[in-house]
GUKOLGU-517805 format. One record per residue (C-alpha): residue number from 0; residue in three letters; x, y, z. Coordinates in pm, 1 decimal, decimal comma. Example, Ala and Ser with C-alpha at 12.3 -4.5 7.8 and 13.67 -1.06 7.14 Angstrom:
<vexnus>
+------+------+----------+----------+----------+
! resi ! resn !       xx !       yy !       zz !
+------+------+----------+----------+----------+
!    0 !  ALA !   1230,0 !   -450,0 !    780,0 !
!    1 !  SER !   1367,0 !   -106,0 !    714,0 !
+------+------+----------+----------+----------+
</vexnus>
This chain:
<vexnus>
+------+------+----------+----------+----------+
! resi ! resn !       xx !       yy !       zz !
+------+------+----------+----------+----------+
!    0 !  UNK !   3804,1 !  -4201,1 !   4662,7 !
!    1 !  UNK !   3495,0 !  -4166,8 !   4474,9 !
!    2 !  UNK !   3123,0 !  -4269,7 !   4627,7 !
!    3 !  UNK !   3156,3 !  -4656,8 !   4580,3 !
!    4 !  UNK !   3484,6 !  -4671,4 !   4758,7 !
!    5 !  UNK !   3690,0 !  -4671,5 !   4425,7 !
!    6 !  UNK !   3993,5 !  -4487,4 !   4354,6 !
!    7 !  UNK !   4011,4 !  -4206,6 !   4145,7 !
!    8 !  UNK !   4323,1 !  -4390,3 !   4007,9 !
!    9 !  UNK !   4103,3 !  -4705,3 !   3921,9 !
!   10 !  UNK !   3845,5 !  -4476,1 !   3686,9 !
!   11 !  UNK !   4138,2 !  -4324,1 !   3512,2 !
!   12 !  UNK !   4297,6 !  -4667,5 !   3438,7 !
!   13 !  UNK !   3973,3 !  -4747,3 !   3304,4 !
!   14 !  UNK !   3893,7 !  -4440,7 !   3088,8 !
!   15 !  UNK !   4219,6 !  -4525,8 !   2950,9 !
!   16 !  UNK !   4209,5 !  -4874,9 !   2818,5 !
!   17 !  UNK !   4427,0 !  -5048,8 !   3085,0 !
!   18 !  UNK !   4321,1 !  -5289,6 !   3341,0 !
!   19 !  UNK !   3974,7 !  -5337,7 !   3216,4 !
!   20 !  UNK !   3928,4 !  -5685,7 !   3326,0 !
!   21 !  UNK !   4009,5 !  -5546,2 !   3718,9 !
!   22 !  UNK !   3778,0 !  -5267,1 !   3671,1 !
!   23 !  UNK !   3515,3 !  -5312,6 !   3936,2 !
!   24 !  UNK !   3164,1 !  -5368,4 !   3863,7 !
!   25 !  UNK !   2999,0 !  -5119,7 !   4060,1 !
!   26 !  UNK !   3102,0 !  -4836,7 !   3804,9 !
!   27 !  UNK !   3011,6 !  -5050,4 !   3497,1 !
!   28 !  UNK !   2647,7 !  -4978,7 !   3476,8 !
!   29 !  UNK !   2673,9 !  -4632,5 !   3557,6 !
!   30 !  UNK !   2915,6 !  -4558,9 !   3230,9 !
!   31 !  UNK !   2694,7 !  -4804,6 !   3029,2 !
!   32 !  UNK !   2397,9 !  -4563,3 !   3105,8 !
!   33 !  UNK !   2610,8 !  -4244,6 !   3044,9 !
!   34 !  UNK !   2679,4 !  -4412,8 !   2667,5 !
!   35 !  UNK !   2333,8 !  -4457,9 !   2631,6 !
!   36 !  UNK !   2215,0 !  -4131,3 !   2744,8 !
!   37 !  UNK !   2508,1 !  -3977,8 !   2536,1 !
!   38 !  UNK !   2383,4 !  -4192,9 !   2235,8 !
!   39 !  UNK !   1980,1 !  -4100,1 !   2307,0 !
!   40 !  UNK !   2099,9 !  -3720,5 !   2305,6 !
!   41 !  UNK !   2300,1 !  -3756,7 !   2030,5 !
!   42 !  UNK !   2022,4 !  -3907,1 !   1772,0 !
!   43 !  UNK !   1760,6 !  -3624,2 !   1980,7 !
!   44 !  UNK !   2040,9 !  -3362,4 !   1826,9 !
!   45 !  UNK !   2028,3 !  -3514,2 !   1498,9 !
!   46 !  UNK !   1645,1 !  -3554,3 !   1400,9 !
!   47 !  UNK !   1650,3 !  -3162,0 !   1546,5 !
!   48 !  UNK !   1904,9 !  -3043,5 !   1281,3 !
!   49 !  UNK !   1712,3 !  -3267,1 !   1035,3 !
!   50 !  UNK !   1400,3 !  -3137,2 !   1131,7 !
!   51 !  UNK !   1513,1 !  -2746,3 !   1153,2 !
!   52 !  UNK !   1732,7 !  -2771,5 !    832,4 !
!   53 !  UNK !   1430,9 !  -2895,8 !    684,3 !
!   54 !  UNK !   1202,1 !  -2572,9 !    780,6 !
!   55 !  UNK !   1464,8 !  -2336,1 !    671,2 !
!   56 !  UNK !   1453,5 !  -2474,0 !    346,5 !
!   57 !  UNK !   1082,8 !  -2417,8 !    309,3 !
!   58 !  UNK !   1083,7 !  -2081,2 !    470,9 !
!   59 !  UNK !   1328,1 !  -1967,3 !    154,4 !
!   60 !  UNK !   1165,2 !  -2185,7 !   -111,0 !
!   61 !  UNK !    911,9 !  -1914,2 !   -288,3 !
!   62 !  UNK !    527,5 !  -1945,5 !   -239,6 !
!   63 !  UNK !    321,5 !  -2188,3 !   -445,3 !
!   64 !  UNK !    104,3 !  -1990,2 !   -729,4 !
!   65 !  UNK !   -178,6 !  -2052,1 !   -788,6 !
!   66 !  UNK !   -336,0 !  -2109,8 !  -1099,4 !
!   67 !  UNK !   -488,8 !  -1791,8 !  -1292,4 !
!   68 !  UNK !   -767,6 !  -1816,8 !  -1507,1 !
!   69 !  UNK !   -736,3 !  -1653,3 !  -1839,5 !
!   70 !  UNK !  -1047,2 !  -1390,9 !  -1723,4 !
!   71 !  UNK !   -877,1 !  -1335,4 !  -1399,1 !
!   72 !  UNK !   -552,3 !  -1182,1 !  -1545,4 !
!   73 !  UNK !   -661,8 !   -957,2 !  -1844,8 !
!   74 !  UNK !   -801,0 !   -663,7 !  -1669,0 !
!   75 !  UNK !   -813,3 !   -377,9 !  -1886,7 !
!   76 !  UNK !   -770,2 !    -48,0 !  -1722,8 !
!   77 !  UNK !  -1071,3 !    233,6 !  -1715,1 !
!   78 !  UNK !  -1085,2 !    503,8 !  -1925,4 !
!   79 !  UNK !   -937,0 !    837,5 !  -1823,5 !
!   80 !  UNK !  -1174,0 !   1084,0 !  -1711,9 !
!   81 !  UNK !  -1109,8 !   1416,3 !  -1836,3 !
!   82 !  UNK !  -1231,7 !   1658,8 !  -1660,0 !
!   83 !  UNK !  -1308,6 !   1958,3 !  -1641,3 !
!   84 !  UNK !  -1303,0 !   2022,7 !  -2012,9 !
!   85 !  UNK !  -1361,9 !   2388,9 !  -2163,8 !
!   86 !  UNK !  -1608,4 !   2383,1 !  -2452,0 !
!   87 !  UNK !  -1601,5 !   2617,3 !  -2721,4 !
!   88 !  UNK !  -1907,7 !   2820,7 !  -2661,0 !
!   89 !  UNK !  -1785,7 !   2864,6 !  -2281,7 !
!   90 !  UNK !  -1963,6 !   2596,8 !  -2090,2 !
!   91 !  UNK !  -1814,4 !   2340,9 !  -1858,9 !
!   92 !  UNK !  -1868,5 !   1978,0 !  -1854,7 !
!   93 !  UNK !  -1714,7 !   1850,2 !  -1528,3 !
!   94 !  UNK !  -1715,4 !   1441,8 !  -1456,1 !
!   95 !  UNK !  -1587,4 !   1220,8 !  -1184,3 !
!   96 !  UNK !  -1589,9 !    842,5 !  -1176,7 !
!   97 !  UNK !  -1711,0 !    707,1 !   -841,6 !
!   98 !  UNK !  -1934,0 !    426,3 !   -912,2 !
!   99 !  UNK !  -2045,1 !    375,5 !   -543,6 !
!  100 !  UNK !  -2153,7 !    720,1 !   -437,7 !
!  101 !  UNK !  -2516,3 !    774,9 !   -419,7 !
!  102 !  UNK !  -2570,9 !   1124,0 !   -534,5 !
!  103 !  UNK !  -2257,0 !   1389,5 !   -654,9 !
!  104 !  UNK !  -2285,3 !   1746,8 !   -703,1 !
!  105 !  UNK !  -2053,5 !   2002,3 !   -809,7 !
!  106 !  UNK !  -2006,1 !   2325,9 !   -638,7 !
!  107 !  UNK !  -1863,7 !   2621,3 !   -884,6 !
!  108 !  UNK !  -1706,8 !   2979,9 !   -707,9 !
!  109 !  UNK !  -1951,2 !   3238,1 !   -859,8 !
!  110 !  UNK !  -2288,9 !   3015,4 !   -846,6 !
!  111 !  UNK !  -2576,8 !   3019,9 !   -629,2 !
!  112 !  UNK !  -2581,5 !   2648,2 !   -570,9 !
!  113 !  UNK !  -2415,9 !   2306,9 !   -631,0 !
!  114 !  UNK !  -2513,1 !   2156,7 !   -988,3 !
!  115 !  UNK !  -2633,9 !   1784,5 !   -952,5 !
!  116 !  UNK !  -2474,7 !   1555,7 !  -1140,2 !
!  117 !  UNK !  -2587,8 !   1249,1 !  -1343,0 !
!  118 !  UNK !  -2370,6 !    878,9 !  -1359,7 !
!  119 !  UNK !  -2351,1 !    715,5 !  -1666,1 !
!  120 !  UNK !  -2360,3 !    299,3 !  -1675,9 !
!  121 !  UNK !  -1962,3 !    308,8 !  -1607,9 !
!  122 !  UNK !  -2010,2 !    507,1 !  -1286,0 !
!  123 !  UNK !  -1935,4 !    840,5 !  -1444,2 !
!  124 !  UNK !  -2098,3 !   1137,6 !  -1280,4 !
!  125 !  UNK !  -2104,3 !   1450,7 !  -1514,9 !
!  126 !  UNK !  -2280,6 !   1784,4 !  -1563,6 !
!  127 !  UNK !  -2269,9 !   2065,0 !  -1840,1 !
!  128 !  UNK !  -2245,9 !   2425,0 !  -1670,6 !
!  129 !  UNK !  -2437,8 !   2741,8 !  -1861,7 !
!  130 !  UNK !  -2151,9 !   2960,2 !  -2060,8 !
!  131 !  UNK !  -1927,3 !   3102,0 !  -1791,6 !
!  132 !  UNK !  -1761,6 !   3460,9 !  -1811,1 !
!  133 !  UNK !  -1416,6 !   3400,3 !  -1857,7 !
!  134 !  UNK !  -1220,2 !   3405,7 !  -1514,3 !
!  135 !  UNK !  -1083,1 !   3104,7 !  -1346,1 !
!  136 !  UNK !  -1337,2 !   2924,1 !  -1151,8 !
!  137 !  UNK !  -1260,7 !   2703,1 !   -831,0 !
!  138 !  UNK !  -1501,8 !   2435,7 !   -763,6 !
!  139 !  UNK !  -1533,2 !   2047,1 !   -563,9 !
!  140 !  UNK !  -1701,7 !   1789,2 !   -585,6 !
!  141 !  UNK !  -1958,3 !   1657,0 !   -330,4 !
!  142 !  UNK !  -2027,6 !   1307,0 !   -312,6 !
!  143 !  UNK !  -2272,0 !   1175,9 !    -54,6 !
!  144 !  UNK !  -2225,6 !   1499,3 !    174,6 !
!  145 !  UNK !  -1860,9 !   1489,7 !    161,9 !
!  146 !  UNK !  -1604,0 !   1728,2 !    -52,0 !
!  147 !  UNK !  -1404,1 !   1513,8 !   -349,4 !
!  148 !  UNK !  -1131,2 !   1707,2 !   -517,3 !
!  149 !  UNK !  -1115,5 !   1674,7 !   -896,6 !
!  150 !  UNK !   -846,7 !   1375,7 !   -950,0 !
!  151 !  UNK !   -801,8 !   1460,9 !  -1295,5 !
!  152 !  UNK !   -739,4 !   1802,4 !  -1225,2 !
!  153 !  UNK !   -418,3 !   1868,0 !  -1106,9 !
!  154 !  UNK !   -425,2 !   2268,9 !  -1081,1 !
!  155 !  UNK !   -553,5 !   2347,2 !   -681,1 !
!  156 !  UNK !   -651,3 !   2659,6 !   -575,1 !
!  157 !  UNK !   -504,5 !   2758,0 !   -218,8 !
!  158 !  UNK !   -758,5 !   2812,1 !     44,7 !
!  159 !  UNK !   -741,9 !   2866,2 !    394,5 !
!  160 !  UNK !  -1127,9 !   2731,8 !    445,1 !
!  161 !  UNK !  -1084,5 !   2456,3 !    173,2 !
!  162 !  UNK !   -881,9 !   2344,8 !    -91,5 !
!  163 !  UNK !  -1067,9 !   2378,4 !   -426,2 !
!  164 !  UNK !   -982,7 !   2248,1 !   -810,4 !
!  165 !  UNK !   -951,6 !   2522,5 !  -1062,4 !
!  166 !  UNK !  -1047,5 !   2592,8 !  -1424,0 !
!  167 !  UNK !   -993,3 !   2819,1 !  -1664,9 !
!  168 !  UNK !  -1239,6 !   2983,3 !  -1910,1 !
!  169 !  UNK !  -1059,1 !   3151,9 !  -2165,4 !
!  170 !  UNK !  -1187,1 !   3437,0 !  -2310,2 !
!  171 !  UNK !  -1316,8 !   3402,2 !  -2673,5 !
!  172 !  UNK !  -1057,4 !   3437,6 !  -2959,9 !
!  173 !  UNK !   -950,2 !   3795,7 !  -3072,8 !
!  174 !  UNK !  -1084,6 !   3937,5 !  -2692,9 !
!  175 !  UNK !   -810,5 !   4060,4 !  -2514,6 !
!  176 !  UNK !   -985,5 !   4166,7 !  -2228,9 !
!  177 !  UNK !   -894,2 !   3885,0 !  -2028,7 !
!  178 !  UNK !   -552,7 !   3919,0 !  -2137,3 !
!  179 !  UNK !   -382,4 !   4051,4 !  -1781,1 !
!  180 !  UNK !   -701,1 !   3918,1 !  -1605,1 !
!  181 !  UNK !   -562,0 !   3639,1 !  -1354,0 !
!  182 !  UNK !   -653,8 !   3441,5 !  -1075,5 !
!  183 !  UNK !   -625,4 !   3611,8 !   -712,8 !
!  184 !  UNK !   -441,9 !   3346,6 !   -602,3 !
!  185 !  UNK !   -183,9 !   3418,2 !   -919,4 !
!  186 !  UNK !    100,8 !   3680,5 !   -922,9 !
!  187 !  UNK !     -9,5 !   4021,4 !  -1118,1 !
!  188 !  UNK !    215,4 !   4181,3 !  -1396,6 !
!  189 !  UNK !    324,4 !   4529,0 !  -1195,4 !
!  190 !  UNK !    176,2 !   4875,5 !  -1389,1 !
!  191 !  UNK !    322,4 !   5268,4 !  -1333,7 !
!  192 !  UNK !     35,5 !   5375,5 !  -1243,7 !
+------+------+----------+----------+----------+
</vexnus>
């Protein structure tokens, strides 16, 4: 017997189509509000699918783009630095483009101090050195305070203390005394003596 004094027998009967006139009334409202609630969570189920198949689809749709004006996308790259380039008569003319530094030196191995440098409207600090003696030369930048390695320079000399570009000055054409000279840092050609 269920709660109302029914018989298990009775719900079945009714579940299954028969005897639905001798059904009694006590259990009719209850099913009525199980259909509804089954009904009510039924369309809750659908507008959720609707409403989650609908974010999916903007989560993989790409982003909207925004219009570029013609000024805004041609941007012409700078022009390379090159630095440090080797003049003829032995000088040096090292530059470095940093726009936002205040004041940039350059420090050269072998001098007594740091040459200052001077920007140029496009943020390009250079200097001319004196003729050099041929060797290779390490030097770094300093740019408000702090050391700046040479980014057009690729060629680094090792250094426990600090790391250092480097640059040759070859000697002048038809001297060969600089011939077997190389840098500390470089391997030596072995002699019998």
């Amino acid at each position: 017997m269920l709660n109302n004094g029914i018989h298990l027998a009775s719900v079945a009967t009714f579940l299954l189509g028969e005897q639905r006139r001798n059904f009694p009334r006590t259990l009719k409202p209850c099913i009525s509000r199980l259909r509804a609630k089954v009904s009510q969570l039924g369309f809750r189920l659908f507008v959720s699918l609707i409403l989650l198949a609908g974010a999916i689809v903007r989560a993989q749709a790409p982003p909207a783009q925004k219009a570029q004006t013609p000024a805004a996308t041609v941007q012409t790259p700078p022009t390379p630095v090159v630095s440090p380039e080797v003049l003829a008569d032995h000088r040096v003319t090292f530059r470095l483009r940093l726009p936002d530094a205040k004041e940039v030196s350059v420090r050269i191995d072998g001098t007594a101090n740091p040459l200052a440098m001077l920007k140029d409207v496009e943020g390009i600090w250079n200097v001319t050195t004196e003729p050099l003696a041929p060797d290779y030369y390490g030097y770094i930048f300093l740019a408000d305070g702090a050391a700046v390695l040479d980014p057009s320079n690729n060629t680094v000399r090792p250094n426990l203390l600090q790391r250092a570009n480097e640059v040759h000055v070859p000697p002048a054409s038809g001297d060969s005394s600089d011939s077997f000279r190389l840098s500390p840092f470089r391997s030596r050609p072995c002699s019998n003596h």
